[in-house]
C-alpha positions, 0 to 999 in steps of 0.5 A, a space after each residue: 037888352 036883345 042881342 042883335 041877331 046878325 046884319 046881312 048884306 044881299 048882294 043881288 041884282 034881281 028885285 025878285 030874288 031880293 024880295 024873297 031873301 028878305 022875306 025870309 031872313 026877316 028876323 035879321 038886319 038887312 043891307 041891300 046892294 045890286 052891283 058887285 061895287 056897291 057890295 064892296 061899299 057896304 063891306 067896307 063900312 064902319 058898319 059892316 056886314 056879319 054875313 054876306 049873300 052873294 050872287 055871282 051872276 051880276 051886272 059888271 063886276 061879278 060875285 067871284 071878283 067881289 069875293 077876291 076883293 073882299 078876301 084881300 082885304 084886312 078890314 072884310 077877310 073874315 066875312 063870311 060868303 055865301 054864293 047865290 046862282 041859279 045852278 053851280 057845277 062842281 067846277 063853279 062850287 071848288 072855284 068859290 070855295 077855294 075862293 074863300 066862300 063858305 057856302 052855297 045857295 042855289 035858285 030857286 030859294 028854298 026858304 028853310 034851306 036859306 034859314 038854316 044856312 044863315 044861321 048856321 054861318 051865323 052861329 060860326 062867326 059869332 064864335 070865331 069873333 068870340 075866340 078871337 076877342 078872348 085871345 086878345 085880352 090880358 087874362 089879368 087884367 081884363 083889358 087889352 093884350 100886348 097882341 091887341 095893342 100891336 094890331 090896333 096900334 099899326 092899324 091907327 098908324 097905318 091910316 093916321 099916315 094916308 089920311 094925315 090924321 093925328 095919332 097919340 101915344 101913352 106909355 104908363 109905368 106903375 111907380 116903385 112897383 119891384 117893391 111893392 111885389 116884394 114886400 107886399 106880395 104878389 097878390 097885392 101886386 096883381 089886385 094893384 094891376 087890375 086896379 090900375 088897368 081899371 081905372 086907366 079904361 075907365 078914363 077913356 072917353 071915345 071908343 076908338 081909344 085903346 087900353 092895352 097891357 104893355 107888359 109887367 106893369 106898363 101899359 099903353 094907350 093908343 089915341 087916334 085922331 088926337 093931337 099931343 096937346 089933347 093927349 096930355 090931357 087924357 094922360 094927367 085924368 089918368 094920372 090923377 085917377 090912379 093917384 085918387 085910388 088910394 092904394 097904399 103903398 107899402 114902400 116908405 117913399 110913397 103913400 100911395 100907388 102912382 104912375 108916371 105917363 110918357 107921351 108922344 104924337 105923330 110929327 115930321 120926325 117920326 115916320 114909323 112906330 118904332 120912333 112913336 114908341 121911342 119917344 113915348 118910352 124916352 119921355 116915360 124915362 124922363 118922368 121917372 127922373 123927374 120924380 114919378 106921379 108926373 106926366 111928360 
């Protein structure tokens, strides 16, 4: 399958200088908007740009004010901004700069000035977005890390609450796992983790559902936009993945690897996400009393 060579947003009121922007980055996916509004629309998609040509020069709000949005903003500060004017000072250069603009192309276009440009920036996110993936998984277990968990985590708080969503919350615990370490070893004890976390991503459904490794071994699941009912279900399919691994068990209490589940979901009672993590962890607590291998 061909890698997708980058999406680039245009911001341009003039239909000349678009026409020639597009003719030029052909081999790359491009986003069209003609005031300083709809750029911040299209920043801000779920669909967003890997790259954003910016002239400052348009019609209401301008490319400084765009770019100062942009940059405060969680979602679109990493973009990377490339200003588009007729001719800059050195004045107007420092300004985008310490604006947080990575570059800047004068008109008239010169077209390989243009492509070699794009592709540099390109080639620079790209290996951010790559550094910045490899720090937030679990180096173990190859899913998502504590770091991970925590930003995604209070994103999906965060819009659960302004946008009176539901959110769902699993805290999963590997039962008996002290003894298992010690009388298997620790390299039964990783191999068992790694299977664990395995088969607990692969019982994800939507891809807005997150696995992440809580610590030791506990792990979580973060489940926007779905209600404590919905979750108990994704945590029983989790349950039973686990427990149809057949990992054995060294310890006489048990045959097999299992895992105890603690759920919780937002509701009146819980306004932050130290409650949401307490009533998961409580719940949890209360799953291992009952016996393990359950869900509560």
């Amino acid at each position: 399958m061909m890698q997708r060579k980058g999406r680039i947003l245009i911001a341009e009121d003039e239909m000349v200088n678009i026409k020639v922007l597009v003719a030029t980055l052909d081999e790359y996916e491009i986003v069209i908007a003609k005031t300083g509004e709809q750029a911040i629309i299209k920043a801000l998609s779920s669909q967003p740009p890997d790259l954003i040509l910016l002239d400052i020069n348009m019609p209401g709000m301008d490319g400084y004010e765009v770019c100062r949005i942009l940059k405060e903003k969680t979602e679109s500060e990493n973009i990377p901004i490339i200003f588009i004017t007729v001719q800059a000072s050195v004045e107007d250069e420092t300004k985008g700069l310490e604006m947080g603009a990575v570059d800047y192309i004068s008109k008239p276009f010169s077209p390989s000035i243009v492509r070699a440009r794009v592709a540099n920036h390109l080639e620079l996110k790209q290996q951010r977005d790559l550094l910045h993936q490899l720090n937030m998984i679990d180096p173990l277990t190859r899913i998502a890390n504590r770091r991970k968990l925590d930003e995604y985590l209070q994103t999906s708080f965060l819009h659960a609450h302004s946008s009176k969503s539901e959110l769902c919350l699993l805290m999963i615990d590997i039962d008996i796992f002290k003894k298992l370490n010690d009388l298997a070893g620790h390299d039964f004890g990783d191999e068992c983790l790694r299977q664990v976390a395995k088969s607990i991503d692969e019982s994800l459904s939507r891809n807005t559902d997150l696995a992440a490794r809580f610590g030791g071994e506990e792990f979580c699941v973060v489940l926007p936009n779905m209600s404590v009912q919905e979750g108990l279900l994704v945590a029983e399919r989790i349950r039973k993945n686990i427990e149809d691994l057949h990992l054995i068990h060294p310890d006489e209490e048990t045959d097999w690897v299992t895992v105890s589940i603690g759920c919780s979901a937002l509701d009146s009672s819980i306004h932050d996400l130290a409650n949401l993590f307490k009533k998961a962890d409580n719940n949890l607590y209360q799953a291992k009393e009952m016996g393990r291998n359950r869900v509560v």
